[in-house]
C-alpha positions in Angstrom: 159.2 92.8 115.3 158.1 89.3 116.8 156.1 91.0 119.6 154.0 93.3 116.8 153.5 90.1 114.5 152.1 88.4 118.1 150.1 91.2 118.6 148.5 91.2 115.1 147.9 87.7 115.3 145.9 88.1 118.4 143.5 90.9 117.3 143.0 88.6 113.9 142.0 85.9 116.1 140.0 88.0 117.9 138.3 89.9 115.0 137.2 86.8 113.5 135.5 85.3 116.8 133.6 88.2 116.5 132.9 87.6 113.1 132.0 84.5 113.4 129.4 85.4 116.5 128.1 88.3 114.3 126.9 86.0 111.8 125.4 83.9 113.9 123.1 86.6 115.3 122.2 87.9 112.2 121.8 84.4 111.0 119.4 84.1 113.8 117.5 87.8 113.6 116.7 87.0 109.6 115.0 84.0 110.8 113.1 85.9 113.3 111.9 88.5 110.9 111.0 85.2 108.2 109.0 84.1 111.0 107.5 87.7 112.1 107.1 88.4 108.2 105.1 85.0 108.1 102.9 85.7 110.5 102.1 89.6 109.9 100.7 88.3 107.1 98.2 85.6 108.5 94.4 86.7 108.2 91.3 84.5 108.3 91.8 83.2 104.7 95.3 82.0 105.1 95.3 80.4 108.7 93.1 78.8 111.0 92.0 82.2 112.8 88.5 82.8 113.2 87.1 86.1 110.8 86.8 87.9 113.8 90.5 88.1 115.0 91.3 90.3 111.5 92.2 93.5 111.5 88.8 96.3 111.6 90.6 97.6 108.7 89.7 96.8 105.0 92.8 95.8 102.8 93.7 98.9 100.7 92.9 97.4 97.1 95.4 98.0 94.1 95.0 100.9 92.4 94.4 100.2 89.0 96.2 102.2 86.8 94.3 105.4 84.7 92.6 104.3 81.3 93.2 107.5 80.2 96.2 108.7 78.2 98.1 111.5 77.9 96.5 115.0 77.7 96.3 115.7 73.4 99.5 115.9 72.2 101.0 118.5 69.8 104.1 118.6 68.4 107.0 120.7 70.1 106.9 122.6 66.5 103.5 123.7 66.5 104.9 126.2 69.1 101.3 125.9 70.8 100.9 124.6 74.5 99.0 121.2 74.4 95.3 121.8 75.1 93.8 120.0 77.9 91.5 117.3 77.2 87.9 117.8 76.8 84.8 114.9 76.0 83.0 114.8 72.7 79.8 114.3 74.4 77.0 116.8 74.7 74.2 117.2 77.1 70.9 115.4 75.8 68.8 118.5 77.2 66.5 118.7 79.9 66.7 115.9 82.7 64.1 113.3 82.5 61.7 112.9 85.7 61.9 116.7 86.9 59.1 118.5 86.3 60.0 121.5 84.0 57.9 123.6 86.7 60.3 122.4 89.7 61.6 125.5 91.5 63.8 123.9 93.9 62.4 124.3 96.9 61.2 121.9 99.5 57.4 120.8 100.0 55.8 123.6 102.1 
C-alpha cells in the first residue's frame, strides 16, 4: 500500500512540474502573439513607417448595412405570397441630349 501511495506521490509531483512549465510557455506564446497582433496591425498612420512600406492592397471598408427593408409584407392570413418590391417612380419620357433621329450606329 505504501509503495502505490509513493508511487502516486511521484507522478503528482511530476504532473504539476509539467504544469507549472506548461503555463509558462503558454504564458510566453500569448505574449508573442500580443506582440505579433501589435505589429500586424502597424500601417503608415499608426507607426513611424514610411507610406510606402503599406500593403499594395486597399483596406476592405465596412459594409454598411442595406437602407432598404424588408420586401412588402402581408399577413400570413392573407394566404397570398408577399410581392416583391417594386419603385413608385416612372420614366420622365425620352432622354434629354439624344437626338430623337439617333439610330445607334457609329459615325461612318
Amino acid at each position: 500500500m505504501r509503495s502505490e501511495l509513493a508511487q502516486v506521490r511521484a507522478e503528482l509531483t511530476a504532473a504539476r512540474g509539467e504544469i507549472a512549465e506548461l503555463k509558462a510557455e503558454s504564458a510566453g506564446l500569448r505574449a508573442e502573439n500580443a506582440e505579433l497582433k501589435r505589429r500586424l496591425g502597424m500601417n503608415s498612420k499608426n507607426s513611424s513607417k514610411p507610406p510606402s512600406s503599406d500593403n499594395l492592397a486597399k483596406p476592405t471598408p465596412l459594409r454598411k448595412p442595406s437602407r432598404q427593408g424588408p420586401s412588402t409584407y402581408r399577413s400570413p392570413a392573407s394566404g397570398l405570397p408577399p410581392s416583391p418590391r417594386r419603385s413608385s417612380r416612372t420614366s420622365s419620357g425620352p432622354l434629354r441630349g439624344v437626338p430623337p433621329v439617333h439610330g445607334g450606329g457609329t459615325v461612318p
